[in-house]
C-alpha positions as CSV (number, residue, x, y, z in Angstrom):
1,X,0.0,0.0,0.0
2,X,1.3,3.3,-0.9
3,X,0.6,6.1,1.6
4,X,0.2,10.3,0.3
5,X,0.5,13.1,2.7
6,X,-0.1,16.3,0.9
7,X,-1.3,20.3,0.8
8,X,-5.0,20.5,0.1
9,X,-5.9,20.3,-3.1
10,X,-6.3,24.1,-3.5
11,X,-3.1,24.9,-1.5
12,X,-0.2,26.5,-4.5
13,X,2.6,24.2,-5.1
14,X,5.7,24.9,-3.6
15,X,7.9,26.6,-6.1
16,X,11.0,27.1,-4.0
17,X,12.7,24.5,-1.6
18,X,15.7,23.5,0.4
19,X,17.2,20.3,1.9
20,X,18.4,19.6,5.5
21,X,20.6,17.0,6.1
22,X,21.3,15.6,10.0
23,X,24.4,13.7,11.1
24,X,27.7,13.7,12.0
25,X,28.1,10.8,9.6
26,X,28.2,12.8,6.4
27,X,29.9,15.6,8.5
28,X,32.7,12.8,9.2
29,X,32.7,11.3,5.9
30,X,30.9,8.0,7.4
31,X,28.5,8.3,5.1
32,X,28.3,9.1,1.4
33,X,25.4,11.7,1.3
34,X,22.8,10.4,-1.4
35,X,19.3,12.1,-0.3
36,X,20.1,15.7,-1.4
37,X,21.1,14.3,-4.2
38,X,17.6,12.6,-5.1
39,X,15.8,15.2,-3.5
40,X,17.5,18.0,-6.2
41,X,16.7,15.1,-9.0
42,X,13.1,15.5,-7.9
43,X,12.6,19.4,-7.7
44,X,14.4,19.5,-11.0
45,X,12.0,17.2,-13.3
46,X,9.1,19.3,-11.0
47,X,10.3,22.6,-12.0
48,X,10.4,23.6,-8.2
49,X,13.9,26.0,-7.9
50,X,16.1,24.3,-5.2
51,X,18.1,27.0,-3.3
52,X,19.7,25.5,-0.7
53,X,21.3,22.0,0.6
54,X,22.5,22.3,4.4
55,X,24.2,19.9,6.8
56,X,24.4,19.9,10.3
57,X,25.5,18.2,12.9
58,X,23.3,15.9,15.5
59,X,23.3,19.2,18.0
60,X,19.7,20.2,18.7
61,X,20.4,23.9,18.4
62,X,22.1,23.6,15.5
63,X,19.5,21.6,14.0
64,X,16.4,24.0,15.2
65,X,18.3,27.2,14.2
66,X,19.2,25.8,11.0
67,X,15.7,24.7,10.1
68,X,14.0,27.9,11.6
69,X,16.2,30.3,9.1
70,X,15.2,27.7,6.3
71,X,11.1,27.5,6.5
72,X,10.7,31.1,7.2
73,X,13.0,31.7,3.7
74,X,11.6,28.7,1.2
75,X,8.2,27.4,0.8
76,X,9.2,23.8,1.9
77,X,12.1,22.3,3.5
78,X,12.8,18.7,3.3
79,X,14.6,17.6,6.5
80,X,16.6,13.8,5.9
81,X,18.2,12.0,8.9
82,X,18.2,11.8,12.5
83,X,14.9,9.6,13.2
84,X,16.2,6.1,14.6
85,X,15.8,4.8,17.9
86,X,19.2,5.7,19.2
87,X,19.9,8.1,21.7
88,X,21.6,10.7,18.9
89,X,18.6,10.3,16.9
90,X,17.4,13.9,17.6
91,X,15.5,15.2,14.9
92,X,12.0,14.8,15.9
93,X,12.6,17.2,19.1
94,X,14.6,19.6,17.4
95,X,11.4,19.9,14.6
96,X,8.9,19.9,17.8
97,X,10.8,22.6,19.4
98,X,11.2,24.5,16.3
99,X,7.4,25.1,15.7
100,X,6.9,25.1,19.9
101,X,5.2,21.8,20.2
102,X,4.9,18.6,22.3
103,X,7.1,15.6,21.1
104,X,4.0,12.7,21.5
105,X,3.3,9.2,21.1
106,X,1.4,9.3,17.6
107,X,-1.4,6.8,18.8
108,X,-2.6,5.6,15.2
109,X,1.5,4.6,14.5
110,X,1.5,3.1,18.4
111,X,-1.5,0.9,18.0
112,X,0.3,-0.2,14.3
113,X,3.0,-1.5,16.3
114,X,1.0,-2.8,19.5
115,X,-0.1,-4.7,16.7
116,X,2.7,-5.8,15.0
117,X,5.2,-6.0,17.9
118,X,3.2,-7.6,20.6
119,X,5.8,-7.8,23.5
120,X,8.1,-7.0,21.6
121,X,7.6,-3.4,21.3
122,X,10.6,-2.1,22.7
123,X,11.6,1.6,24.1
124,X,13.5,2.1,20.5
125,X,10.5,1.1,18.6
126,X,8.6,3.4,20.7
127,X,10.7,6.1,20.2
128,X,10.2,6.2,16.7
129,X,6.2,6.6,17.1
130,X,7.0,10.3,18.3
131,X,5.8,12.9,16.2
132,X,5.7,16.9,16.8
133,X,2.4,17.5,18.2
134,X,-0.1,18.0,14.8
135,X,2.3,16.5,12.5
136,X,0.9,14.2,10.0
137,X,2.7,10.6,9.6
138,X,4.5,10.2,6.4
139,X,4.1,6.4,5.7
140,X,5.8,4.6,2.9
141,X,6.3,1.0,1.5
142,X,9.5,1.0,2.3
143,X,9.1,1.2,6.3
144,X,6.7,0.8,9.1
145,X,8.2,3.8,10.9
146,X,7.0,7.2,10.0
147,X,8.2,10.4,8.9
148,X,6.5,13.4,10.1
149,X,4.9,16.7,7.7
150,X,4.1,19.3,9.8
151,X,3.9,23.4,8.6
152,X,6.1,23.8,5.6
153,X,8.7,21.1,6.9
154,X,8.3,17.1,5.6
155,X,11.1,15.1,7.8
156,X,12.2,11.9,6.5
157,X,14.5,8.6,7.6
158,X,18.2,9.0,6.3
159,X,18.2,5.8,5.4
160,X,18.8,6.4,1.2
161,X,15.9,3.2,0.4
162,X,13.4,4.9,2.9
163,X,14.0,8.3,2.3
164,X,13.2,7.7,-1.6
165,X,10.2,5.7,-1.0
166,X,8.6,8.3,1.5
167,X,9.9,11.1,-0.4
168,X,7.6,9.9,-3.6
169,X,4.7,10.3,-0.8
170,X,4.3,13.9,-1.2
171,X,6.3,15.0,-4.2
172,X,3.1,16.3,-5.8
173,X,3.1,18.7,-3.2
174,X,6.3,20.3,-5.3
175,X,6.1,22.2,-9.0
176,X,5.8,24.3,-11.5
177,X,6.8,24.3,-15.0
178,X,9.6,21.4,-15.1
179,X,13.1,22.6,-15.7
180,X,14.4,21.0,-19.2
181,X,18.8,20.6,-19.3
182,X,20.4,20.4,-22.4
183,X,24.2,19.7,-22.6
184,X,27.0,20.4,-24.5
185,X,29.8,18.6,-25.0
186,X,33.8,21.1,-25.1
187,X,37.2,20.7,-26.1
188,X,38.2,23.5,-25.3
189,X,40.0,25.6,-22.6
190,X,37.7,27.5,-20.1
191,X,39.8,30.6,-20.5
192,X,38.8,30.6,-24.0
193,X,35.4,31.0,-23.5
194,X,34.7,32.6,-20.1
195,X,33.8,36.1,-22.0
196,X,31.6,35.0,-24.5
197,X,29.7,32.3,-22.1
198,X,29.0,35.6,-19.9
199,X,27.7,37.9,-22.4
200,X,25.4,34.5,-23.3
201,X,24.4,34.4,-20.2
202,X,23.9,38.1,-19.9
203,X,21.7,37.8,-22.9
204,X,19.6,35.2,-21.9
205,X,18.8,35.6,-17.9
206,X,16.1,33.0,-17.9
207,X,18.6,30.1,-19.2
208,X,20.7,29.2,-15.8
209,X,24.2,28.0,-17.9
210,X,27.2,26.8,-16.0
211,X,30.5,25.5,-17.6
212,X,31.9,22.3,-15.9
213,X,35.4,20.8,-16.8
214,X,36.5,17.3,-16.5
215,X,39.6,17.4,-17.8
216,X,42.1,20.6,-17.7
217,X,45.6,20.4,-19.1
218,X,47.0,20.2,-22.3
219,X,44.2,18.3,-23.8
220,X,40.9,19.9,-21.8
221,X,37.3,18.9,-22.1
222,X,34.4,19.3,-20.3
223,X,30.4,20.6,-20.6
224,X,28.4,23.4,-21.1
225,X,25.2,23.1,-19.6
226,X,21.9,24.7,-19.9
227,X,18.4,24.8,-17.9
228,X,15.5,26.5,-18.2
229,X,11.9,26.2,-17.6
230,X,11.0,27.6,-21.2
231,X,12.4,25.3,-24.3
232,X,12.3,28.3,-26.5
233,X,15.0,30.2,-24.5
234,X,16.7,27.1,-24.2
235,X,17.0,26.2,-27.5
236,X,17.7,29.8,-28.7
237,X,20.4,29.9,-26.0
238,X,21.9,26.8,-26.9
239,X,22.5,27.8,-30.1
240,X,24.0,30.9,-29.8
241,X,26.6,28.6,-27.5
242,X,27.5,26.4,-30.3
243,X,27.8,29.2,-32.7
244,X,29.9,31.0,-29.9
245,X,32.2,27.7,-29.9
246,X,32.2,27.1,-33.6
247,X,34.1,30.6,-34.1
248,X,36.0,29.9,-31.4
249,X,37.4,26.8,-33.1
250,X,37.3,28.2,-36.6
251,X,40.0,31.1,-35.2
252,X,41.9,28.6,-34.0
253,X,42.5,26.5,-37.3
């Protein structure tokens, strides 16, 4: 059974977002973030502008500060991490305390696992069925354990499988006109374009175009790439790019 936790149906999408990511494991390099990574994926094809990715530590005040600048700036913020049974697993109080709420038992999620656990619903288990007081469970295929959407804020697992499977819960809470990317494949040095890929860029202020290099050196490479949420821009843009390089390379013959 898939579970959807949503806006009403007459609530606007949200057109801006930004991601939160708990734990001293990425901040270590434990862990090999992967969720802001999905997340951007997501608001991308949804045509929702992504502003900001931020990690923090597993320090409440951090985590409540953090969050508090974040939802008052964006329309949503998607919190990841930080919801386990363990004693560093914080997030659910720092979100409660952030919107001055009770951290309760959620007694639909508690009666779930009465059910499911018997006797052997243990204190870690029970942790897990705390939500911020008027939070709505976010409930996925992937686990029995819930996330929480409450105000402007969706907190989910850090746990990449779980995280993508409650994430698809609610992503048609998120849109606009979808962003389209085109890419452009260069041979060339940087340096030998940097003026010309400005006064593009100048020209075109609804085309979002970054240059990337793979290789630099004696034989460089790399892309040019292009978004936008109109294809005609895009497509005007991108031309004037490869015209821009075939001069560039013509000169150089």
């Amino acid at each position: 059974m898939v579970y959807t936790v949503g806006m009403p149906s007459n609530a606007r999408l949200h057109q801006t977002s930004a991601i939160l990511v708990i734990g001293n494991e990425v901040l270590s390099g434990r862990t090999r973030e992967a969720n802001a990574y999905l997340a951007a994926e997501k608001m991308f094809e949804r045509g929702c502008k992504l502003s900001e990715i931020v990690v923090v530590p597993d320090v409440k005040n951090d985590i409540t500060h953090t969050l508090n600048r974040l939802r008052y700036r964006y329309d949503a913020v998607i919190t990841s991490g930080g919801i386990g049974p363990t004693h560093d697993d914080i997030t659910m109080e720092a979100i409660a305390e952030s919107f001055g709420v009770l951290l309760l038992e959620h007694e639909a999620t508690l009666r779930q696992l009465h059910a499911r656990y018997g006797d052997r619903l243990n204190v870690g288990r029970r942790r897990m069925a705390r939500l911020p007081e008027t939070a709505e469970p976010i409930l996925c295929e992937a686990s029995f354990m819930p996330g929480a959407h409450i105000g402007n804020v969706y907190v989910l697992a850090g746990v990449p499988t779980i995280f993508a499977s409650q994430l698809e819960t609610f992503l048609d809470d998120f849109g606009g006109i979808p962003y389209i990317r085109h890419e452009i494949g260069v041979v060339l040095a940087e340096s030998l374009f940097a003026k010309e890929l400005s006064d593009i860029q100048a020209q075109f202020p609804s085309v979002e175009i970054g240059s990337y290099p793979k290789v630099c050196g004696d034989k460089p490479c790399g892309k040019i790439c292009l978004s936008a949420q109109h294809d005609g821009a895009l497509r005007a843009a991108k031309e004037t790019v490869l015209t821009m390089l075939q001069n560039i390379h013509a000169n150089q013959k």
